[in-house]
ZALOKE-73953 format. One line per 4 residues: number of its first residue (from 1); for each residue x, y, z of C-alpha. Coordinates in pm, 1 decimal. Layout:
# ZALOKE-73953
NUM) X:Y:Z  ...
***
This chain:
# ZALOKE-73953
1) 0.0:0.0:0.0  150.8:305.6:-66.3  236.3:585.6:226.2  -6.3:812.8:362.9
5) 111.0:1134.3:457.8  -46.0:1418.9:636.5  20.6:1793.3:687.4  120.5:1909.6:1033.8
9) 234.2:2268.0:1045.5  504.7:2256.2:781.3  626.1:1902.4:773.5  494.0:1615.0:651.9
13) 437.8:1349.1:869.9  320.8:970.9:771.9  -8.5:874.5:867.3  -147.6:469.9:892.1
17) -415.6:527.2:715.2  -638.8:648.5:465.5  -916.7:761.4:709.5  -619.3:978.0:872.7
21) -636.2:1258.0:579.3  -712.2:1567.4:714.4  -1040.9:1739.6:645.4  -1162.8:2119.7:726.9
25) -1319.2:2421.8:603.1  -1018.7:2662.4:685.6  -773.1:2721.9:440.3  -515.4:2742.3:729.0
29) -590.5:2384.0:811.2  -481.2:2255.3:450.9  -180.4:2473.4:371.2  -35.6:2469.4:10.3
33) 113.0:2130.5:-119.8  487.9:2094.2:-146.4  438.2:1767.4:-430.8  525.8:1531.2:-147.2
37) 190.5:1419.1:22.9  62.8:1121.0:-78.6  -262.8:1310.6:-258.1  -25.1:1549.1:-433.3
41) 253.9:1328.6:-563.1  165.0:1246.6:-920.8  14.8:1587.7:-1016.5  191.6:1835.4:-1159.8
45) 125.3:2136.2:-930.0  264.8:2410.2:-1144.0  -33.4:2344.4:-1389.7  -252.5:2358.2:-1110.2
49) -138.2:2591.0:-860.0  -347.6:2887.6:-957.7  -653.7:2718.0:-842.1  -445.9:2662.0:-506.7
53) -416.8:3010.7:-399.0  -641.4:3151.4:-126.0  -855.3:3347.8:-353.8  -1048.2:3277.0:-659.4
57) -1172.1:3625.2:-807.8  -1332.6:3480.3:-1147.1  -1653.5:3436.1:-1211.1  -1825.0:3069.5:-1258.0
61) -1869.2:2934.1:-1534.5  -2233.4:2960.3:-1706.8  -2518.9:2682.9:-1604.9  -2763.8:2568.2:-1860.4
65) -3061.4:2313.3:-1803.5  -3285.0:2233.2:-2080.2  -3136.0:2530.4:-2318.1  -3218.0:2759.1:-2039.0
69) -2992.4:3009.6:-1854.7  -2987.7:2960.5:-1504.3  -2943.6:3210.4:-1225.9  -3036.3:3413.7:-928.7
73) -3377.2:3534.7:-1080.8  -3443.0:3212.4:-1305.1  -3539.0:2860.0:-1213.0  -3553.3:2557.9:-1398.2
77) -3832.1:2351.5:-1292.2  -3787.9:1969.4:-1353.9  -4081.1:1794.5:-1273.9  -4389.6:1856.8:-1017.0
81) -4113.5:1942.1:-699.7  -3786.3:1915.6:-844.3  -3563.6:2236.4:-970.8  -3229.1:2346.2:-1083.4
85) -3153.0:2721.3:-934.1  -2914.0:2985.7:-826.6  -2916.8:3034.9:-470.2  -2680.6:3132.7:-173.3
89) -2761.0:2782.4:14.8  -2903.7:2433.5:37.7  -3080.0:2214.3:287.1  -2723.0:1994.0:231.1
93) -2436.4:2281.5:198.1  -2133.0:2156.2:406.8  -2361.7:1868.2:540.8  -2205.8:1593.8:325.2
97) -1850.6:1589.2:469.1  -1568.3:1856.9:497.2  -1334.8:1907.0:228.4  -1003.6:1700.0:235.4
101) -745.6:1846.5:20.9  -605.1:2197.5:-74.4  -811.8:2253.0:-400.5  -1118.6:2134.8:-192.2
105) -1078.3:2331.1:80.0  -992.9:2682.3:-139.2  -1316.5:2643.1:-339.8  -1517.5:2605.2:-17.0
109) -1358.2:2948.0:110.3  -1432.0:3087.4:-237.1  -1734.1:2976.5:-399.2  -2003.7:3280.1:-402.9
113) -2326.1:3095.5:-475.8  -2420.3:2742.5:-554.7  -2582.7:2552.0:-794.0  -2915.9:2393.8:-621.5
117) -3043.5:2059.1:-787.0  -3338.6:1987.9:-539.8  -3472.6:1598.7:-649.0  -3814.4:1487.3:-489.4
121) -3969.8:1262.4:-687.6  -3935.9:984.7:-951.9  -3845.4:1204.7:-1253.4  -3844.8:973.2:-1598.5
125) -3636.1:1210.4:-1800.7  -3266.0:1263.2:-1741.4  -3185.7:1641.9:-1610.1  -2906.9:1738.1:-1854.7
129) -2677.0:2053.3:-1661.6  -2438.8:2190.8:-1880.7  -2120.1:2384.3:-1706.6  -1981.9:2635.9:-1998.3
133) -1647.5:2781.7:-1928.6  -1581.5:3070.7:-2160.5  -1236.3:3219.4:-2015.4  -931.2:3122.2:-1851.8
137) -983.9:3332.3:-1498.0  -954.7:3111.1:-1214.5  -1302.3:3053.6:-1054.7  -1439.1:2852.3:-820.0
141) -1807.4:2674.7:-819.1  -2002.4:2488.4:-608.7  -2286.6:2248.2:-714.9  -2532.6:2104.1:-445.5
145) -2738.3:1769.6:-575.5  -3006.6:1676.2:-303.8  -3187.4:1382.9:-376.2  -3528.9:1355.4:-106.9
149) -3649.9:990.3:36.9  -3734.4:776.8:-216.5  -3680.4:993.2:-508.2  -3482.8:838.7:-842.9
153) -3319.1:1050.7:-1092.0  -3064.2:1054.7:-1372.1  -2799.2:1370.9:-1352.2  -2588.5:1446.8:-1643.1
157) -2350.6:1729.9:-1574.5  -2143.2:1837.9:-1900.4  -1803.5:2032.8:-1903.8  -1713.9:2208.0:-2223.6
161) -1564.9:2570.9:-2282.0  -1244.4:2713.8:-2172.8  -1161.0:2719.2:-1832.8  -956.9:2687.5:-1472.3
165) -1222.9:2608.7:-1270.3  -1213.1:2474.8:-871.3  -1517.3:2263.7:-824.0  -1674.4:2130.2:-535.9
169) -1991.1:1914.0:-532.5  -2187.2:1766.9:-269.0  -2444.7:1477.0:-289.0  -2678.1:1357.9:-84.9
173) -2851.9:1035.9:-199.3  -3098.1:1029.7:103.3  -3328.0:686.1:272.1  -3455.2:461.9:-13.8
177) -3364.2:716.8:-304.9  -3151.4:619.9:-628.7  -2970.7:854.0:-841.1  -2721.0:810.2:-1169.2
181) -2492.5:1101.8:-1183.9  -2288.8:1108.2:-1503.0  -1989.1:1420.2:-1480.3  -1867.7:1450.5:-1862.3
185) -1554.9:1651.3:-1916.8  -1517.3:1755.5:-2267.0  -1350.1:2077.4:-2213.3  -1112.3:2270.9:-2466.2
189) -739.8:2154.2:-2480.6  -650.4:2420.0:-2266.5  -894.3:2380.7:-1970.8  -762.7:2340.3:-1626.0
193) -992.0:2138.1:-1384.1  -1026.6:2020.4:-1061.8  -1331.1:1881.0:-883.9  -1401.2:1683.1:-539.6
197) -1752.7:1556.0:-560.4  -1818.2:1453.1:-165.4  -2105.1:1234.4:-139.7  -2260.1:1060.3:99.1
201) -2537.0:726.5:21.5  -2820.5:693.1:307.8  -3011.5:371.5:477.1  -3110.4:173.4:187.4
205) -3025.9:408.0:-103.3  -2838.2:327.7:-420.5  -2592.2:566.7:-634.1  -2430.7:508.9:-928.7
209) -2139.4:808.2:-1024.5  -2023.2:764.9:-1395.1  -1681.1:1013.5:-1472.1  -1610.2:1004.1:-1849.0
213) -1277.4:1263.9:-1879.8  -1182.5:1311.6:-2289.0  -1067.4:1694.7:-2306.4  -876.5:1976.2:-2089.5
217) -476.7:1967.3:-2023.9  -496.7:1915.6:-1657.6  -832.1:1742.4:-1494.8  -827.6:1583.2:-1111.8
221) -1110.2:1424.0:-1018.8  -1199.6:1298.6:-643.1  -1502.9:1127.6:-555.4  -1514.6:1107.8:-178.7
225) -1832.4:832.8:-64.8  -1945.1:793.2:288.0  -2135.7:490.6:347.0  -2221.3:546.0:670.5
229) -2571.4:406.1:731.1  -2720.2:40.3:657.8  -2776.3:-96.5:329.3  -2645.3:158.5:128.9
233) -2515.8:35.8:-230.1  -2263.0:255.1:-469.2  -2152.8:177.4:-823.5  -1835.6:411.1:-955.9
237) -1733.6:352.2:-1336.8  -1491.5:612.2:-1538.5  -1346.4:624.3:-1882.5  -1071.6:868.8:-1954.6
241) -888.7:914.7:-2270.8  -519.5:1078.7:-2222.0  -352.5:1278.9:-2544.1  -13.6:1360.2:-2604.6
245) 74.5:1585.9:-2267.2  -237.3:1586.2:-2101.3  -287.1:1504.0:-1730.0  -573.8:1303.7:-1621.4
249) -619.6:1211.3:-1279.0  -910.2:1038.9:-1097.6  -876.8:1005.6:-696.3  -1184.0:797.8:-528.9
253) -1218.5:706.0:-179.2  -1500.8:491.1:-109.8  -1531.3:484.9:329.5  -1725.7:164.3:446.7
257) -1859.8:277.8:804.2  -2188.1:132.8:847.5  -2294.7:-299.0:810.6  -2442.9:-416.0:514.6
261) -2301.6:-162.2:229.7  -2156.9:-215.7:-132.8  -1928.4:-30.7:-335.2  -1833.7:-156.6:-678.0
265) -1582.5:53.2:-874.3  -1416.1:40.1:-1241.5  -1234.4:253.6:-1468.5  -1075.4:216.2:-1788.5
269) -804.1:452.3:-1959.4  -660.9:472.5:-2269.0  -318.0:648.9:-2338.9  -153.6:761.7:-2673.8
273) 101.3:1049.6:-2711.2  435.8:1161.8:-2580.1  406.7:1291.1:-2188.7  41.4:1166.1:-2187.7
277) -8.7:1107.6:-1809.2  -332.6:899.4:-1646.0  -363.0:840.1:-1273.9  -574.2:643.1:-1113.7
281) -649.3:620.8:-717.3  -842.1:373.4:-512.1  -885.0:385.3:-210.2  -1164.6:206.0:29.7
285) -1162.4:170.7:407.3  -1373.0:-95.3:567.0  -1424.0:-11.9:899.8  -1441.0:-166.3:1256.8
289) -1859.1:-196.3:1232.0  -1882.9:-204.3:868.2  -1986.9:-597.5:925.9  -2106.2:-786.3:593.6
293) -1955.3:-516.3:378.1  -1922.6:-608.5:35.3  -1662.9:-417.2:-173.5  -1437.7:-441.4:-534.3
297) -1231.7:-227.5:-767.6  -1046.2:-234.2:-1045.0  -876.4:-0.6:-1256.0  -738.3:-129.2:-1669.6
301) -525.8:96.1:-1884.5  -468.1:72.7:-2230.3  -116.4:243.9:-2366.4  -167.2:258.6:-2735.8
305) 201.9:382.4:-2792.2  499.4:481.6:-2651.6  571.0:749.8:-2426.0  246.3:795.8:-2257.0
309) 267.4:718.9:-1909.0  -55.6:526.6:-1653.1  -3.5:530.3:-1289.0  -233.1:296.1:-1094.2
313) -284.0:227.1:-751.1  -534.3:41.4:-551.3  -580.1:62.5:-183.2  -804.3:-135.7:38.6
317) -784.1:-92.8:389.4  -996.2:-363.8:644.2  -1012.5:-291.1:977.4  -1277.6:-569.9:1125.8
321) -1317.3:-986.1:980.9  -1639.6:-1011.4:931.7  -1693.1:-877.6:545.9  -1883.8:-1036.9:234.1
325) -1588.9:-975.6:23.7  -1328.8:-713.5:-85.5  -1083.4:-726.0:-346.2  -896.3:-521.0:-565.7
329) -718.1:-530.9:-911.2  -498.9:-343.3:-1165.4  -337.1:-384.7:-1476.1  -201.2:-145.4:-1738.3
333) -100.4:-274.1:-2125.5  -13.6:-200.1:-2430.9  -227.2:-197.7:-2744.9  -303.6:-617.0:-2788.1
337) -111.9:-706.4:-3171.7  -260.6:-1022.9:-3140.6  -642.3:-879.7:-3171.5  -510.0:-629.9:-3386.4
341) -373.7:-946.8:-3630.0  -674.9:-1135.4:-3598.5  -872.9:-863.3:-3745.5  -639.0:-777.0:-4024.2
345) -647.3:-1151.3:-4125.2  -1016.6:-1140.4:-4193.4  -972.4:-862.4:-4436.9  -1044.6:-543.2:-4188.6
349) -853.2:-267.5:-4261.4  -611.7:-151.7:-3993.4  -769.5:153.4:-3912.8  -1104.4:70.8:-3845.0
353) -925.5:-289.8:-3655.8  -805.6:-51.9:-3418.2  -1102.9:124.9:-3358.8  -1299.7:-217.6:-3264.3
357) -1038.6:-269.2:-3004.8  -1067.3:21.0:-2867.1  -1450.9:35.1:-2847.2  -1455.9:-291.7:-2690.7
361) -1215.4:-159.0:-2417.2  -1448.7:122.3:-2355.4  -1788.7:8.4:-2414.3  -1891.1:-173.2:-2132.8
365) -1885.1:131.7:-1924.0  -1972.5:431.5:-2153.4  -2296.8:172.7:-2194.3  -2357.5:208.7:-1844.9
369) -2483.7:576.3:-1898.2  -2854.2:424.4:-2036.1  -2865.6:709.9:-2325.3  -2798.0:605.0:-2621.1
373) -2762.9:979.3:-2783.0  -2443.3:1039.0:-2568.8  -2329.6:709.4:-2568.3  -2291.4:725.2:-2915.4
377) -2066.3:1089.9:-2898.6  -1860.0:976.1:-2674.9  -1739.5:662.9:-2867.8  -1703.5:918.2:-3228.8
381) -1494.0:1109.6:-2967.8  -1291.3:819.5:-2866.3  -1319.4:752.5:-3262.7  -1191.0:1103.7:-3385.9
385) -877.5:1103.4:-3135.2  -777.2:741.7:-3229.6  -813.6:861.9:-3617.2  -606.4:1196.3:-3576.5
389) -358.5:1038.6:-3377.7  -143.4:1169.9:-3072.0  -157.1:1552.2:-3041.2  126.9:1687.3:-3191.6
393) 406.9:1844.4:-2934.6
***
């Protein structure tokens, strides 16, 4: 497992575990990173640093639901009791946990409003949010997703634009409700991006959290999942696609606290392109009275050439013995010649070969999304980047 590490004043000190990370909502708490914590060490902080700094004086990015603006004097309704608005709070805001690393805690301190997505019923279309970034000033924003008793809903939130943008975003998935939240980032090659979705899975409520990361030059993404109360189920897939000297990064922690919980996580990457550079974090901590807990991840990377660059690294931490299961894998490969050669044998030309791989590597979890309309763009995305080839330098 690799080293924890923890700030204390000014050095940094090893810490046991996982669960030992600090978390607050004062900026003095979480100073600056120095590259050598154990959250910090494969991203490159001078591409990120400016959304590091204790103040954020740009302005959000603009939210669109349904083709409509949204802001302080216009709400989106969704269904008979459900709405997307501008507001200054939310029945959940700093509810869900505290942040629990430097970018987290500087968009807490600097967010000025917050996206409210208030779910309380069954709704049977998807609610499509669209996040447009349309300069380069570094802003924070903060999106709140609460999802009532018993209420079911499908959450697509899309990235595009130009931007450096500090996220934070806080779900709630409360008793007996079920939400799909799908985060897309398809932002310009120059977008900078980092985003800590806390969230936290009530009694007897199910969440599944799809990341699909194709565009920017720097993106971090941290899920943070509290399963703290009985029975509550969570299902984590991500596809990311890494060009020639981008930086992808997906961080998940998944904390087993409560009996009878399940977590289920997988990702797949694929690399091509000098100084292309995917990480991948797992972490899940099973806890002294998370009894029965059932738990898995897994994390595969495809390098289609040389010079790109996959870091992966699964933890799994199990502090009592009676558990349904937990396990973990990873693997990272290059492009298979042997599929590539049994395609080519039966007459299919090399290009479009290639392109089957590929989509089979991906498919089984862009299909989880359920919508076949952006299924379908984000395998021609995966399609036009595999036919234009690595980014030039």
């Amino acid at each position: 497992m690799a080293e924890m590490v923890k700030q204390t004043g000014h050095k940094v000190v090893a810490a046991p575990s996982r669960a030992d990370r600090p978390t607050s909502f004062h900026l003095a708490d979480i100073p600056m990173p120095t590259g050598r914590e154990e959250d910090w060490r494969f991203t490159p902080l001078e591409r990120i640093k400016m959304l590091l700094a204790d103040t954020l004086e740009g302005e959000a990015p603009r939210v669109e639901v349904a083709g409509q603006v949204v802001s302080e004097t216009k709400r989106v309704e969704l269904g008979a009791s459900s709405y997307v608005e501008i507001a200054a709070d939310s029945d959940i805001h700093g509810k869900v946990g505290a942040p629990g690393d430097r970018a987290a805690v500087v968009e807490w301190n600097n967010h000025r409003d917050l996206v409210n997505v208030v779910i309380s019923e069954e709704l049977t279309e998807p609610v499509r949010i669209k996040v447009i970034g349309e300069n380069q000033q570094p802003a924070a924003q903060h999106i709140c997703i609460d999802v009532k008793p018993d209420a079911k809903a499908l959450v697509i939130l899309e990235h595009t634009g130009d931007a450096q943008l500090n996220q934070g975003i806080e779900i709630d998935v409360e008793s007996g409700a079920q939400l799909e939240f799908v985060s897309i980032q398809e932002w310009d090659r120059t977008a900078v991006h980092a985003s800590n979705h806390r969230m936290s899975v009530e009694k007897d409520a199910k969440l599944k959290h799809i990341a699909i990361t194709l565009g920017g030059d720097l993106v971090r993404i941290c899920p943070d999942i509290e399963l703290d109360k009985p029975g509550g189920e969570v299902e984590l897939f991500g596809v990311y696609f890494t060009d020639t000297e981008q930086h992808q990064e997906h961080r998940l922690f998944v904390n087993h606290s409560a009996e009878n919980c399940r977590s289920d996580v997988h990702y797949k990457g694929a690399l091509q392109g000098q100084q292309a550079h995917a990480v991948w974090i797992g972490d899940v901590l099973i806890g002294k009275k998370a009894f029965n807990t059932d738990s898995y991840e897994q994390n595969r990377n495809l390098v289609l050439n040389q010079g790109a660059k996959a870091d992966s690294v699964p933890n799994l931490e199990i502090e009592n013995g009676e558990i349904a299961g937990a396990g973990h894998a990873s693997a990272t490969g290059r492009f298979d010649e042997e599929q590539l050669f049994y395609l080519l044998s039966r007459g299919i030309p090399e290009d479009i070969a290639r392109k089957m791989v590929v989509h089979g590597f991906f498919a089984e979890v862009i299909r989880q999304i359920g919508i076949e309309e952006i299924e379908e763009r984000l395998l021609e995305a995966v399609d036009s980047r595999l036919e234009k080839g690595p980014d030039p330098l």
